[in-house]
C-alpha positions in Angstrom: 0.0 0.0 0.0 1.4 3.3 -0.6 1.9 5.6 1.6 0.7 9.4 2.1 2.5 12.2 3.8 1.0 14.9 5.6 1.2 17.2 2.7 -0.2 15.3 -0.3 -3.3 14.0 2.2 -3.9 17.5 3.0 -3.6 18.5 -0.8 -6.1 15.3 -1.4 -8.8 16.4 0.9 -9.0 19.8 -0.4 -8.8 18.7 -4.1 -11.3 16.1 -3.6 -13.8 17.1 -1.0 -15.7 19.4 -3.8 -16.6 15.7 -5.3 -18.3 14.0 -1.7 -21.8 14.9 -3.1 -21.8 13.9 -6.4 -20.2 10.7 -5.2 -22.6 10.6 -3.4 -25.4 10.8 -5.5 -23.8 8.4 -7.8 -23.6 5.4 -5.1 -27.1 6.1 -4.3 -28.2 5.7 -8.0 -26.1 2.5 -8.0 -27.4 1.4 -4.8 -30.6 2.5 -4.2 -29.8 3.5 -0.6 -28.5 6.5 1.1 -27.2 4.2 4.1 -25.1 2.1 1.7 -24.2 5.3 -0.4 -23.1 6.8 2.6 -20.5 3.8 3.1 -19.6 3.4 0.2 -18.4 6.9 -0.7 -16.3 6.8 2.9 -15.0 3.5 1.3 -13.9 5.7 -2.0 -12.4 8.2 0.2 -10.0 6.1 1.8 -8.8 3.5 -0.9 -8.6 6.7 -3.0 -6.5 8.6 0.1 -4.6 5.4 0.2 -3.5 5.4 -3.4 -3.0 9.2 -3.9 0.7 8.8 -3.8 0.7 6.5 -7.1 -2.4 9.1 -9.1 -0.5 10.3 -12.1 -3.1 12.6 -13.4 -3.7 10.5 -16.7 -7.4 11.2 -15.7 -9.1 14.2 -13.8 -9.6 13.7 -10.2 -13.1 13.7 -10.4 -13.1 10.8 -12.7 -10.6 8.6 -10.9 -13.0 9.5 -8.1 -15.7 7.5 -10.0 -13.8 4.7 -11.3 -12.9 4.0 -7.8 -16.8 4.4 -6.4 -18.3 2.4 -9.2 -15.5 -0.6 -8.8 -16.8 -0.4 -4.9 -20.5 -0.4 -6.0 -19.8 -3.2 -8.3 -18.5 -5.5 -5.2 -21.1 -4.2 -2.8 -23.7 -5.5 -5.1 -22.5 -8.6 -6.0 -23.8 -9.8 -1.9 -26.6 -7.3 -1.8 -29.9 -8.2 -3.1 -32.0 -5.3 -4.9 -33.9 -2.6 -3.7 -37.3 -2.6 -5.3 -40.5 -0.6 -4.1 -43.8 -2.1 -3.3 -45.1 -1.4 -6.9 -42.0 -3.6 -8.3 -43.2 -6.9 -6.5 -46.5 -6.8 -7.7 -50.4 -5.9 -8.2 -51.8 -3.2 -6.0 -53.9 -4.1 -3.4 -57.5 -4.2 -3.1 -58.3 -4.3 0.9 -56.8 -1.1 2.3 -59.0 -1.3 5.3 -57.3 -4.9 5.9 -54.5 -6.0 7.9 -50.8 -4.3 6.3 -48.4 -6.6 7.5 -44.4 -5.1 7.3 -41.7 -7.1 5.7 -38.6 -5.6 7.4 -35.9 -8.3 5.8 -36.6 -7.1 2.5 -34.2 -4.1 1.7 -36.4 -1.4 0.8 -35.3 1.7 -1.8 -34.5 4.4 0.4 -35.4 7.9 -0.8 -32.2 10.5 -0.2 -31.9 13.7 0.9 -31.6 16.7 -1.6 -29.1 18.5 0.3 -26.8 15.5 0.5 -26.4 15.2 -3.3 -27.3 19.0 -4.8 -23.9 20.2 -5.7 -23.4 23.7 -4.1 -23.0 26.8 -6.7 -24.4 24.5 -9.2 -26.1 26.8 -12.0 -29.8 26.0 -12.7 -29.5 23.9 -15.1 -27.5 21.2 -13.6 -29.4 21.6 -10.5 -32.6 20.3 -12.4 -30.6 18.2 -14.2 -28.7 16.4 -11.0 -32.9 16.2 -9.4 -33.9 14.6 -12.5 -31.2 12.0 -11.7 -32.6 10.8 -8.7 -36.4 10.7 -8.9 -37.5 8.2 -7.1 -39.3 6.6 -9.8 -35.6 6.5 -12.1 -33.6 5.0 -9.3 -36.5 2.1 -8.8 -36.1 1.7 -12.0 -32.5 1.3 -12.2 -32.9 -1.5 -9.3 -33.8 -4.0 -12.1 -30.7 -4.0 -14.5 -28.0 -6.0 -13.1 -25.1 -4.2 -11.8 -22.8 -3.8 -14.7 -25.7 -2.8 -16.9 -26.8 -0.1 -14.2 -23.4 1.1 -14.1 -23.0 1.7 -17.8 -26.0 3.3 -17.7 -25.1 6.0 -15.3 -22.0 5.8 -16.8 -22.8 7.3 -20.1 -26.7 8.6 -19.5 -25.6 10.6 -16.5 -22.4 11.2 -16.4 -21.9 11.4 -19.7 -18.6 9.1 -20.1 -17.2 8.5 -23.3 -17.9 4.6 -24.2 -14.0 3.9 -24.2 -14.0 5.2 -20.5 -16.8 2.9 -19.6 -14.9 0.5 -21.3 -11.9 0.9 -19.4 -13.4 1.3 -16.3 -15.4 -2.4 -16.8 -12.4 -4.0 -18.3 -14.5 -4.7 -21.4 -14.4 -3.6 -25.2 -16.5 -0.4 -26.5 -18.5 -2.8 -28.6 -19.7 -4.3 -25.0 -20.4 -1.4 -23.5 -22.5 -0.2 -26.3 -24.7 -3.3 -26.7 -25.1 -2.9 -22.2 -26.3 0.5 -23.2 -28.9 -0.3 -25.8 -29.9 -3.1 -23.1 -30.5 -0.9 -20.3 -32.3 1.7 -21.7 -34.5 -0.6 -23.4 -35.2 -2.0 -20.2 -35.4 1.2 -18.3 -38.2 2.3 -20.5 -40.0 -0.9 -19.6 -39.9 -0.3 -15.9 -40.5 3.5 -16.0 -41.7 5.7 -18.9 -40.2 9.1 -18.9 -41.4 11.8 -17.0 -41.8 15.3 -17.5 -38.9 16.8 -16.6 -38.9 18.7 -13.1 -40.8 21.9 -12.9 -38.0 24.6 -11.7 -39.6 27.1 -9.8 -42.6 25.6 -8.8 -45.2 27.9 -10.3 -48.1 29.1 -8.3 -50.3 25.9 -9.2 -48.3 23.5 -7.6 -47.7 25.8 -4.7 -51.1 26.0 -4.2 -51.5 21.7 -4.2 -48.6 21.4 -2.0 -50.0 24.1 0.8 -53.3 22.0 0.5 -51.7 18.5 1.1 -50.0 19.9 3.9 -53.6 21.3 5.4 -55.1 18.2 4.3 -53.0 15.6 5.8 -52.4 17.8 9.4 -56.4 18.2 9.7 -57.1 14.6 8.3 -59.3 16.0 5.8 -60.0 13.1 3.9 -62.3 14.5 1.6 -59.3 17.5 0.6 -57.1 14.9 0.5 -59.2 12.4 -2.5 -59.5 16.1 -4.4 -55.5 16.4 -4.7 -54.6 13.0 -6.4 -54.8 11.8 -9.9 -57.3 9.3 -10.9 -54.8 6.4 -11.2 -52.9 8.1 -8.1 -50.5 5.4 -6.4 -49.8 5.1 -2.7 -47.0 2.8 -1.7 -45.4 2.4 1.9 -42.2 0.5 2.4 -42.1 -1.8 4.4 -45.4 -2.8 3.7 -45.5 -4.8 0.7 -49.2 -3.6 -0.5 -49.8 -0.5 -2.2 -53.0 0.3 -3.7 -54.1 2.8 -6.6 -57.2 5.4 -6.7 -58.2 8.0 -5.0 -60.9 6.4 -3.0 -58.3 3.1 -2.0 -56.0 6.3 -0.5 -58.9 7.8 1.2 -59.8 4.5 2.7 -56.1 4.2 3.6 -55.7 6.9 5.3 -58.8 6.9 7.2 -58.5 3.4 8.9 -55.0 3.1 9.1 -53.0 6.6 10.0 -53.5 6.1 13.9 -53.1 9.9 14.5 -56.2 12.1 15.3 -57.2 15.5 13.3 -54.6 18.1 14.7 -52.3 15.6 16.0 -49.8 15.8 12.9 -46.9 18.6 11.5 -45.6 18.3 8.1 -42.0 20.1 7.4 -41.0 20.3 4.0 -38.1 18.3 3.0 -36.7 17.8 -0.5 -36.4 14.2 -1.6 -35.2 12.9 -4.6 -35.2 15.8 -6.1 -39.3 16.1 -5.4 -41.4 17.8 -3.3 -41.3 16.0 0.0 -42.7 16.3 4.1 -41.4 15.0 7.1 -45.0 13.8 9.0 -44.8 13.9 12.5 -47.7 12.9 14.6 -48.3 13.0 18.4 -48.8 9.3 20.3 -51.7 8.9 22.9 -48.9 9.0 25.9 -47.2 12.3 24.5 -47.7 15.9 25.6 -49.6 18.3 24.0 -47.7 19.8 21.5 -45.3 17.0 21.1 -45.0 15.1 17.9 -42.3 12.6 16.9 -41.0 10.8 13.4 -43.7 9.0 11.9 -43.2 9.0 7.7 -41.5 10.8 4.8 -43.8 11.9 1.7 -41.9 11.7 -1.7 -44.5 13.4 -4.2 -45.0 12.9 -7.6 -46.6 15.6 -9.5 -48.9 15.4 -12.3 -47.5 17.6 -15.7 -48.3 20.9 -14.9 -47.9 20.7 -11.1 -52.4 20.1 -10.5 -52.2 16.8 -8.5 -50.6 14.3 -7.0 -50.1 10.9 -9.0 -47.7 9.3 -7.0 -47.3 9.2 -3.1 -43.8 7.3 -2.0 -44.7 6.8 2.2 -41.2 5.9 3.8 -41.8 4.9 7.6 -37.8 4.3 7.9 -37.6 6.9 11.1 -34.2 6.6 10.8 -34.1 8.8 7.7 -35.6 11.5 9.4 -31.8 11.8 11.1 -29.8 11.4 7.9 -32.2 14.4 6.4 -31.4 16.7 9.4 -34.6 17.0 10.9 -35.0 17.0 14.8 -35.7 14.0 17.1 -39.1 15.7 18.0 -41.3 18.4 16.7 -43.5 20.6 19.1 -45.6 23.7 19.1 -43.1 25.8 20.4 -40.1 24.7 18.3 -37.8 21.9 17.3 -35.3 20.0 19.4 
């Protein structure tokens, strides 16, 4: 192993710290979670700190950078199984006044944090072009190509890579990586039709829906709540393996199975994925008034032209709540 004096480490971090988001981002497209991102771009960090001594420069540091991350995705996911959502297992469901039973073994797609993987200073463009990147519905998608296909994917769909680097990278020929490419976005359009691209700035429409959602879901309005979704609306809620489609289903959902009272919930905005997003915090029967704790993360999915809600990702992983920076518990007063 090579070694690293004081100098060229220090030199290292400050050369390559400017990179730790879209690293970031990149392991979490690859991976589906923001745990295992998390890891793995540490895990980058210090074989590439390890090896700085022996970088030449043949390449920039941001792409030796992602060599090294994608060669750590690629032997991360050879033991990991993948990360689907409720919708990728199988019909909805049609009972959602019935017993929801959670399947903690199965390793859920996490949604991640904007402000862990929106580069600083970006300009617009590449702002709405790095959200596109991770909406939740692309990286489900992405969980069903196998891992070299994924890779080339990102590779050359998102990070633009020449085929010879992809190529290089893999160990393969150009011819390879081409015929993976056609592969993967041929099954990519399979698993999720393109979207409209991400509204940037929300105009005063979906404003407007998202200010009613929030009212909606904190008063329990149920009847609000059926007028802001999409006909064909989906409602999913890892990790519960049903989700169920409709309006009505979601209304029946919510009414007979969200165990807080009208009043008893906050909603903080949050931005997931890249989407509009709330932290829902609700207040248990043995807490004070004015106390509410980590119940679910919203993802939303907008209708085109920012109307409705088609799509509801419900994450009940309290755990992310941390990794998003929102506090332990929520009250009338204030955070803590």
């Amino acid at each position: 192993m090579a070694t690293v004096n004081t100098e060229a480490g220090e030199d290292f971090l400050r050369l390559s710290d400017p990179y730790r988001r879209e690293l970031l981002a990149h392991c979490y497209r690859m991976l589906g979670s923001v745990h295992d991102a998390e890891d793995l771009v540490q895990e980058t960090y210090l074989r590439a700190w390890r090896s700085y001594g022996t970088f030449e420069g043949r390449s920039s540091l941001r792409t030796w950078l992602h060599t090294i991350a994608t060669r750590a995705c690629l032997t991360a996911l050879e033991r990991r199984q993948r990360r689907p959502l409720p919708t990728g297992l199988g019909g909805p469901g049609d009972d959602p006044a019935g017993q929801l039973t959670e399947r903690p073994e199965v390793p859920w797609l996490e949604p991640v944090p904007d402000a862990l993987v929106e580069t600083e200073g970006a300009d617009p463009a590449a702002v709405v072009g790095s959200r596109e990147s991770v909406r939740l519905a692309f990286v489900a998608a992405l969980q069903h190509l196998p891992p070299r296909q994924r890779a080339v994917l990102l590779m050359r769909d998102v990070l633009r890579w020449k085929a010879a680097e992809v190529a290089e990278l893999l160990d393969t020929s150009t011819a390879s990586v081409n015929s993976a490419l056609q592969r993967a976005r041929a099954q990519l359009e399979k698993a999720a039709p393109s979207e409209e691209s991400v509204e940037e700035p929300a105009d005063a429409a979906r404003r407007e829906l998202l200010d009613r959602y929030v009212e909606a879901f904190v008063t329990k309005d149920v009847t609000e709540i059926v007028r802001l979704f999409t006909e064909d609306v989906v409602w999913e809620m890892p990790p519960i393996p049903e989700w169920f489609r409709g309006p009505e289903q979601v209304a029946t959902l919510v009414t007979v199975q969200c165990p807080y009272a009208p009043g008893d919930a906050r909603l903080l905005p949050v931005g997931l994925n890249g989407q509009p997003g709330y932290a829902l915090y609700t207040r248990g029967a043995d807490d004070a008034p004015g106390v509410h704790r980590p119940f679910a993360l919203h993802v939303l999915t907008l209708a085109p032209g920012g109307g409705a809600v088609s799509h509801v990702g419900c994450f009940f992983d309290t755990s992310l709540f941390a990794v998003a920076g929102l506090p332990a518990v929520l009250t009338d007063g204030g955070r803590r």
